[in-house]
N, C-alpha and C positions, 0 to 999 in steps of 0.2 A: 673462517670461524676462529676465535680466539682459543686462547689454550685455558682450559681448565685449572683454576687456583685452588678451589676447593677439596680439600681433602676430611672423610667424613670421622668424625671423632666418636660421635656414640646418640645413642636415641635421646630423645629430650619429651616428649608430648608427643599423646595424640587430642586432634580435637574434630568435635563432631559437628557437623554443617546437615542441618534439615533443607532440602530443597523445596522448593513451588509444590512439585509431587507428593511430597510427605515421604518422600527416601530418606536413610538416616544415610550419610556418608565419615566415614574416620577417614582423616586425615592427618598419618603423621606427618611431624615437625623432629629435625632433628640439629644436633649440634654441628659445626664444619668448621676447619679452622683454614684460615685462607695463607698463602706462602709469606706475604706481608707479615704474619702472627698474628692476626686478629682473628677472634671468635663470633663465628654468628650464628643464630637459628634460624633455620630456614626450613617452606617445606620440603620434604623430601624428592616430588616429584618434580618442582622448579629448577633443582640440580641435576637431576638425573637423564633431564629431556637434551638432547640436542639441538633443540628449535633457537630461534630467535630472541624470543621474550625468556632463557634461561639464565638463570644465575650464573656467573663465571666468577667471581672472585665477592668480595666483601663490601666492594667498591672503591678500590684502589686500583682498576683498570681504567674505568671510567677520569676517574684522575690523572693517570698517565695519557692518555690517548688526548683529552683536553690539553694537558702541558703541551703535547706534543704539536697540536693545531695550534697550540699561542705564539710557538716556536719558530714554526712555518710562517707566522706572519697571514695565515690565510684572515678572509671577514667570518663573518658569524655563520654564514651555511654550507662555507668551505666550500664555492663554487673558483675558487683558483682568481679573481680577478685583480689581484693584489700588482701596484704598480699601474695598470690599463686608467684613462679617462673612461668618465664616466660619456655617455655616447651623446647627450644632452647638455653637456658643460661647454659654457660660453654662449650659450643660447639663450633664447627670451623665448617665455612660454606666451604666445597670444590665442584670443577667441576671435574666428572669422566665423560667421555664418553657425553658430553652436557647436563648430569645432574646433578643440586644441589641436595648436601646430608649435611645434619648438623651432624658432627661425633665430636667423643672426643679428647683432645689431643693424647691420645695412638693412637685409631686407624687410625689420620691422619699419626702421624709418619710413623705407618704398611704400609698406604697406600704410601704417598713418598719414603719408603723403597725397595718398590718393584718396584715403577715407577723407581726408580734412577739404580737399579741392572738390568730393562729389560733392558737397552739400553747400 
């Protein structure tokens, strides 16, 4: 889990959300100011939770943590394959029989070889 940025400054709103049911819900919103110095409202209970989907800073974690991937050189879903061949490079993709097969130059030749002499 990341470390908490937000530090809570002072109450800002409450706002009130009618549900499907016809429940009224208050929902405060409060001010936070994050270590970076920037100020934001947020609600209350999106900082306060430990889960996943919580607030941690203002959005300058999210910025460092991207720096940090650009850094590393990883691709876009940061599965590490930076440097590796791709497993299909240098191959020819062909249809035999309505299925694709990624083969080499030689043995596409072999294969159009024999397609062009069955007929």
């Amino acid at each position: 889990m990341p470390e908490q940025r937000l530090t809570f400054v002072k109450y800002h709103h409450t706002r009130n959300y009618t549900r499907p049911s016809g429940y009224v819900e208050r929902v405060p919103y409060c001010l936070y100011q994050c270590v970076c110095g920037k100020q934001k409202v947020l609600r209350k209970s999106s900082v306060a939770d430990q889960r996943r989907n919580s607030a941690w800073s203002c959005g300058c974690l999210r910025l460092e943590n991207l720096q940090k991937i650009l850094e590393k050189g990883l691709n876009r879903n940061g599965n590490g394959r930076k440097g590796k061949p791709s497993p299909n490079k240098g191959r020819v993709r062909i249809e035999v029989d309505g299925k694709i097969r990624y083969v080499t130059p030689k043995e596409a030749d072999e294969i159009l070889h024999k397609l062009y002499w069955s007929i």
